[in-house]
N, C-alpha and C positions, 0 to 999 in steps of 0.2 A: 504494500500500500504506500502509493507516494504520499508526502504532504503536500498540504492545499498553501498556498501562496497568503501570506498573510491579505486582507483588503487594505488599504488606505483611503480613510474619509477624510478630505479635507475638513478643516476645523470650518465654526458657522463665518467666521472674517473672513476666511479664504473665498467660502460659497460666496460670500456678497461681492469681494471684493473681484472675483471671477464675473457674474454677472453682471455689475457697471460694466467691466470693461465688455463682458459683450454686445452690453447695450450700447457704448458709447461707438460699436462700429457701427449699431443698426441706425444710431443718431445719425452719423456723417455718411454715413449711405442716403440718407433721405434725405439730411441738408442738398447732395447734390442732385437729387431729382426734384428736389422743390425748385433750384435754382434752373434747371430746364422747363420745365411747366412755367415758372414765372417769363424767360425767354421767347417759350412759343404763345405767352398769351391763354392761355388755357387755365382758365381758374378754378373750373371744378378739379381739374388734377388736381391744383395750385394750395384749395378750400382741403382737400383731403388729404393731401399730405401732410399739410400744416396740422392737423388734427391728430396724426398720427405721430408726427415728432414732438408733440405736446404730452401726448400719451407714454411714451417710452421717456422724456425730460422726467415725468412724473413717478414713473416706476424706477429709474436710475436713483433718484431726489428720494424715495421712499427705502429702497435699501439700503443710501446711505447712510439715513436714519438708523435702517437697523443693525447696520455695522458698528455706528456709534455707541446703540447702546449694548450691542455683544462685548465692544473693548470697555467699555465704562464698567460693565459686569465685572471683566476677568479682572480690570486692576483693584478693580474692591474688593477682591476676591483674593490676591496675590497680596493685599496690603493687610490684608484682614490675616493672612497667615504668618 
């Protein structure tokens, strides 16, 4: 019987600090098709993207939060010990 390869979960900082940055590609990916749609004149793209890069600012703006308060946790936690 072989052994099974340990898992590695990133810690909860990691998780968030991993999805800002993913969001922060889905951000600059949209920055530049908003900046085309605004080019071609086309507002409904223009209306919709902009909606959607409000949405992902928001979810980015919300994990931060919760990063803040996972480190806020561990160093009360590390001071408390």
């Amino acid at each position: 019987m072989t052994a099974r390869p340990a898992l590695s979960i990133p810690s909860a900082g990691a998780q968030c600090r991993q999805h800002i940055a993913e969001l922060a590609g889905v951000i600059g990916a949209s920055a530049e098709i908003i900046a085309r749609y605004a080019e071609l004149g086309d507002d409904v793209g223009l209306e919709y993207q902009l909606r959607r890069l409000i949405l992902h600012v928001r979810a980015a703006t919300q994990t931060f939060k919760d990063l803040a308060e996972f480190e806020n946790a561990r160093r009360a936690e590390s001071e408390a010990a």
